[in-house]
RODO-2510 file (C-alpha; in nm, 4 decimals, decimal comma):
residues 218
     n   res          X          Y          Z
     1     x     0,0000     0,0000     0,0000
     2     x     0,1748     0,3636    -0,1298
     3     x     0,1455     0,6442     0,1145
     4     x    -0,0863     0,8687    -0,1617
     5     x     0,0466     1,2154     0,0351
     6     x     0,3996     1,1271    -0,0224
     7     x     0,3430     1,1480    -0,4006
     8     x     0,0714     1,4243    -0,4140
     9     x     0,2388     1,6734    -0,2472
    10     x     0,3691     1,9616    -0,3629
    11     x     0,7196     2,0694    -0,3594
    12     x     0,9634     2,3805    -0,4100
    13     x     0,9992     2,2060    -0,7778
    14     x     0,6747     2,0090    -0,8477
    15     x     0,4688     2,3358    -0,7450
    16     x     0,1116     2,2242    -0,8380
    17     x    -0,0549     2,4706    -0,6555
    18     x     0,0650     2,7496    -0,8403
    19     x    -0,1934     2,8973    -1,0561
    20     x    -0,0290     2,8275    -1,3593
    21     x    -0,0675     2,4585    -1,3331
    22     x    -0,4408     2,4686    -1,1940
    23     x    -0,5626     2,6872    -1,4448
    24     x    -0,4343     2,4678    -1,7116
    25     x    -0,4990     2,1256    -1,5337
    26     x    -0,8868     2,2698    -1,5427
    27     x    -0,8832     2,3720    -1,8901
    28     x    -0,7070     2,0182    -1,9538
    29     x    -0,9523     1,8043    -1,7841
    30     x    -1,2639     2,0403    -1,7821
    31     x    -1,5374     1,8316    -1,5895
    32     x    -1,3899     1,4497    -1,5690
    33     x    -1,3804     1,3080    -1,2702
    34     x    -1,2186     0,9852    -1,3362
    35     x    -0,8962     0,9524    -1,2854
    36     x    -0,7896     0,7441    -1,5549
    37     x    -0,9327     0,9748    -1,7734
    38     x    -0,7482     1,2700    -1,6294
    39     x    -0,3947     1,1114    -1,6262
    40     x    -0,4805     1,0713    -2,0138
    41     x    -0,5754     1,3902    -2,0496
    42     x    -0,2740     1,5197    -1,8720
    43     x    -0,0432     1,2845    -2,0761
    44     x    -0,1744     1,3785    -2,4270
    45     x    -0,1448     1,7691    -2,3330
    46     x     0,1862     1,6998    -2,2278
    47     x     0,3177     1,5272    -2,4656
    48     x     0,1905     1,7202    -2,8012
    49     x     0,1799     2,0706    -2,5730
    50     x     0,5730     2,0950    -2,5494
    51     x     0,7960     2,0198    -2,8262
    52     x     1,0466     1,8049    -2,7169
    53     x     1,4459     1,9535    -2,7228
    54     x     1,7442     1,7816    -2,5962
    55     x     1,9557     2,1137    -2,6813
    56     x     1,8905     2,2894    -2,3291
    57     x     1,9401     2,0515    -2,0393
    58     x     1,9892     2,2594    -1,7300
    59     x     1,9887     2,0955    -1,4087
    60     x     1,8651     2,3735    -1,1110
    61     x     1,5534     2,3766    -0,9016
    62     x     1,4776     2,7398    -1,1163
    63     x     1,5367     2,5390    -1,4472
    64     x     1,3399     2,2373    -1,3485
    65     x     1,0464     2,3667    -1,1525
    66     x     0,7366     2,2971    -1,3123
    67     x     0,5830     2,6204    -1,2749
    68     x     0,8622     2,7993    -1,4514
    69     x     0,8478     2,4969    -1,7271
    70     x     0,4671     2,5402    -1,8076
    71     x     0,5028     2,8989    -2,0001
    72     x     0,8024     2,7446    -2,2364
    73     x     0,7404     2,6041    -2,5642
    74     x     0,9674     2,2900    -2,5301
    75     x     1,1196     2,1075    -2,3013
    76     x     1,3755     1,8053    -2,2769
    77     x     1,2172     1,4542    -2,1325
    78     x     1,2909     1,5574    -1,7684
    79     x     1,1298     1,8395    -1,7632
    80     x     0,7849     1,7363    -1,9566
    81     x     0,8167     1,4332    -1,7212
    82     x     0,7882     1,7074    -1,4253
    83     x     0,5290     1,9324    -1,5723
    84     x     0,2829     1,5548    -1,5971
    85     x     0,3812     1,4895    -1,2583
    86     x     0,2961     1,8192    -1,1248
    87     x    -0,0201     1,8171    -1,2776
    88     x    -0,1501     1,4825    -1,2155
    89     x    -0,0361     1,5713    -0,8018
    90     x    -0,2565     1,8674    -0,8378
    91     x    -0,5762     1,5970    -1,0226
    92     x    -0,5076     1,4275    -0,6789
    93     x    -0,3376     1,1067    -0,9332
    94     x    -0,0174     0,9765    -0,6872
    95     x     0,3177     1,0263    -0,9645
    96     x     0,6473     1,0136    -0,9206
    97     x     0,9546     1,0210    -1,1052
    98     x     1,1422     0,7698    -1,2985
    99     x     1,5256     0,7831    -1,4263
   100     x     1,7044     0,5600    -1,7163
   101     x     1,9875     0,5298    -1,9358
   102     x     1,8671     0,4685    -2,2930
   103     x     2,0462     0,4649    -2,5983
   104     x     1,9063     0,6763    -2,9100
   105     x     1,9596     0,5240    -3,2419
   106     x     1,8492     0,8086    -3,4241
   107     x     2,0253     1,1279    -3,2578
   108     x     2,0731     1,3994    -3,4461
   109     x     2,4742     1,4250    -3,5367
   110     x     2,5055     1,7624    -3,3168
   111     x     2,3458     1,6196    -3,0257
   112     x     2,5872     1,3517    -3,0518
   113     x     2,9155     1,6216    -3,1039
   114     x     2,7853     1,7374    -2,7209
   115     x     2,7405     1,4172    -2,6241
   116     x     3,0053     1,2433    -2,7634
   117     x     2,7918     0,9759    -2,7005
   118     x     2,4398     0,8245    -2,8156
   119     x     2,3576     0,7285    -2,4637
   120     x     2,1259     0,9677    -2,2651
   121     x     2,1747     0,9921    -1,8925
   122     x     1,9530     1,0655    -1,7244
   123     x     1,6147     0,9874    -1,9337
   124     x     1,3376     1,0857    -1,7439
   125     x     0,9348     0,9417    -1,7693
   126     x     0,6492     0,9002    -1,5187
   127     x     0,4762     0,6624    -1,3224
   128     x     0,1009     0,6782    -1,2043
   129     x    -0,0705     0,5097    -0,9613
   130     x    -0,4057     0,4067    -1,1042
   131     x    -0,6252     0,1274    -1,0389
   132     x    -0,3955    -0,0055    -0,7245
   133     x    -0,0630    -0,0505    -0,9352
   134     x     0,2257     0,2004    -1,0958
   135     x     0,2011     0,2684    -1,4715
   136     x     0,4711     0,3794    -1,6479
   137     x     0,4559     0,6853    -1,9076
   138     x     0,6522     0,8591    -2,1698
   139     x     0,5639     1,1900    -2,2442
   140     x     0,8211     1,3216    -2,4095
   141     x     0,8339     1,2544    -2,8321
   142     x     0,5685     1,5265    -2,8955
   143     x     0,3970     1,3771    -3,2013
   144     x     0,5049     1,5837    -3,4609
   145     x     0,8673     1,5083    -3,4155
   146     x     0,7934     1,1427    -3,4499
   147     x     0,6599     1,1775    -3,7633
   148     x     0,9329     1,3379    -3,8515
   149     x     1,1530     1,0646    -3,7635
   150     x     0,9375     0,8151    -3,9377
   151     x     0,7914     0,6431    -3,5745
   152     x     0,4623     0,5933    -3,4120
   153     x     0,4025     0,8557    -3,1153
   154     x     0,4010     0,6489    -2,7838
   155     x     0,0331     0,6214    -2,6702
   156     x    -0,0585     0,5782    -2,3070
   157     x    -0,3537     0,3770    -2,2175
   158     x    -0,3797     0,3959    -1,8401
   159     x    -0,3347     0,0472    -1,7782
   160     x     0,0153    -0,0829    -1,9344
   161     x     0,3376     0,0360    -1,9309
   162     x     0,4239     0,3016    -2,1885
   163     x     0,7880     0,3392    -2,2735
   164     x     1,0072     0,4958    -2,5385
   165     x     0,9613     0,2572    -2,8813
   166     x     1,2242     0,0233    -2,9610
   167     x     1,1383     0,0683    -3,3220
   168     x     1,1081     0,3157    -3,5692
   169     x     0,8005     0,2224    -3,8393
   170     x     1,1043     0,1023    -4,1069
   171     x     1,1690    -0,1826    -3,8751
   172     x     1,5434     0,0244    -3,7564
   173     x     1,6086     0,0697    -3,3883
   174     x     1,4987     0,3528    -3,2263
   175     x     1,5539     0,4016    -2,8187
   176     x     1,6735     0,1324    -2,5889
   177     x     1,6426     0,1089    -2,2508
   178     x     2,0438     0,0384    -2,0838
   179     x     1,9439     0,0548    -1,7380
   180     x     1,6925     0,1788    -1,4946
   181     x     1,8078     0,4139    -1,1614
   182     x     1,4286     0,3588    -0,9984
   183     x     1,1997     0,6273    -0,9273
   184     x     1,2056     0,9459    -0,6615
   185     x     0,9434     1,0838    -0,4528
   186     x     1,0840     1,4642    -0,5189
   187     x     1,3301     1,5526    -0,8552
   188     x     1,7184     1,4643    -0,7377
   189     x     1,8984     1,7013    -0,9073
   190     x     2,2196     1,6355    -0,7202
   191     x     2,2039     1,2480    -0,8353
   192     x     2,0877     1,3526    -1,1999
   193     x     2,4201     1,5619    -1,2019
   194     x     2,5948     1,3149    -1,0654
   195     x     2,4855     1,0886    -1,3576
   196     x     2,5630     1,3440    -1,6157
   197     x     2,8945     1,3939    -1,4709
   198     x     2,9802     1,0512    -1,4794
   199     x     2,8383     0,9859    -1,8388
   200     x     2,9626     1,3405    -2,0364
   201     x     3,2582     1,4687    -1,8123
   202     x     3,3488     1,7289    -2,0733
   203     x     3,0174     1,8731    -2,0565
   204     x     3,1667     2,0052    -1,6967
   205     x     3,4919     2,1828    -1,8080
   206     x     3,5603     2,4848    -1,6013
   207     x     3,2064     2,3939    -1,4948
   208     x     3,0230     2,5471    -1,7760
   209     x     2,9300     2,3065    -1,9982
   210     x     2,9895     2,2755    -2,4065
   211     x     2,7839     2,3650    -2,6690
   212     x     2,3993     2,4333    -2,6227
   213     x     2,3813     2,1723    -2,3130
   214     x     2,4910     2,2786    -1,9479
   215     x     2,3766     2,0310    -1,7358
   216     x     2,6162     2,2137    -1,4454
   217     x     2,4391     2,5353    -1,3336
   218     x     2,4463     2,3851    -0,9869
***
């Protein structure tokens, strides 16, 4: 049995009671009061409301909070994982957060310069708590962009796991999941830097980070 305050409550970061994320949580799930229904709801918005963006990955409480996330246009897979967090907390869903290392078959050639790597560390999703078990969920591939790269945008039914797609529609691989780092009640940014440090440690020279990506605004 999950302690449902311990993953409905707010927090400095996943700030659901700030009137940015009630407003839109009402104008996302208008009069439903199911809550299967609403997590959907929430997912969908998230995932086609934010274009997804790997190019801007900072790692502070200012840069991650969800309130501060919700008036942005895009967003990397952490931080749309936040913003469905926050606003399933504030439909009264339990959600927490999930970390991974995945590889990316299909990264863009300047993401991989930054990188100097196709691995992505951390990769952040969601699980719910509906109908007494976790779910997992993947908002982040806005559907657009998969068409773009030629694979089917990752639905989420509410009732099975829903994770990045192994395959694009060509039959190539697509993500892969390396390893999983288990899921937090509040956002860790000290452990996600510590990942990030330990996967790209020339993103930290003279602790500014290369390129478009500074994961080390600490």
């Amino acid at each position: 049995m999950i302690h449902h305050e311990t993953y409905t409550k707010a927090s400095s970061i996943i700030d659901h009671e700030h009137p940015l994320l009630q407003d839109f949580l009402a104008q996302t799930i208008e009069s439903t009061d199911n809550d299967k229904t609403k997590a959907l709801k929430i997912y969908y918005a998230v995932r086609d409301g934010w274009m997804y963006s790997p190019y801007q990955v900072v790692f502070t409480a200012e840069a991650l909070r969800a309130s501060d996330i919700m008036p942005r246009t895009k967003g990397h897979c952490i931080d749309k994982a936040i913003l469905m967090i926050a606003l399933c907390r504030a439909a009264k869903i339990p959600s927490r957060l999930g970390l991974a290392k995945v590889t990316n078959h299909v990264s863009t050639e300047r993401l991989e310069v930054i990188l100097q790597s196709n691995e992505l560390v951390p990769h952040g999703y969601v699980e719910v708590y509906l109908n007494q078990k976790w779910i997992k969920a993947t908002p982040a591939f806005n559907q657009s962009l998969c068409e773009k790269l030629n694979v089917a945008a990752l639905e989420f039914d509410g009732e099975t796991d829903s994770l990045l797609q192994s395959y694009n529609e060509a039959g190539g691989l697509f993500m892969e999941y390396i390893e999983d780092y288990g899921h937090f009640e509040d956002i860790p940014i000290a452990y996600m830097i510590e990942l990030a440090r330990a996967h790209y440690p020339h993103v930290f020279k003279n602790g500014t980070g290369i390129g478009d990506l500074n994961f080390s605004k600490e």
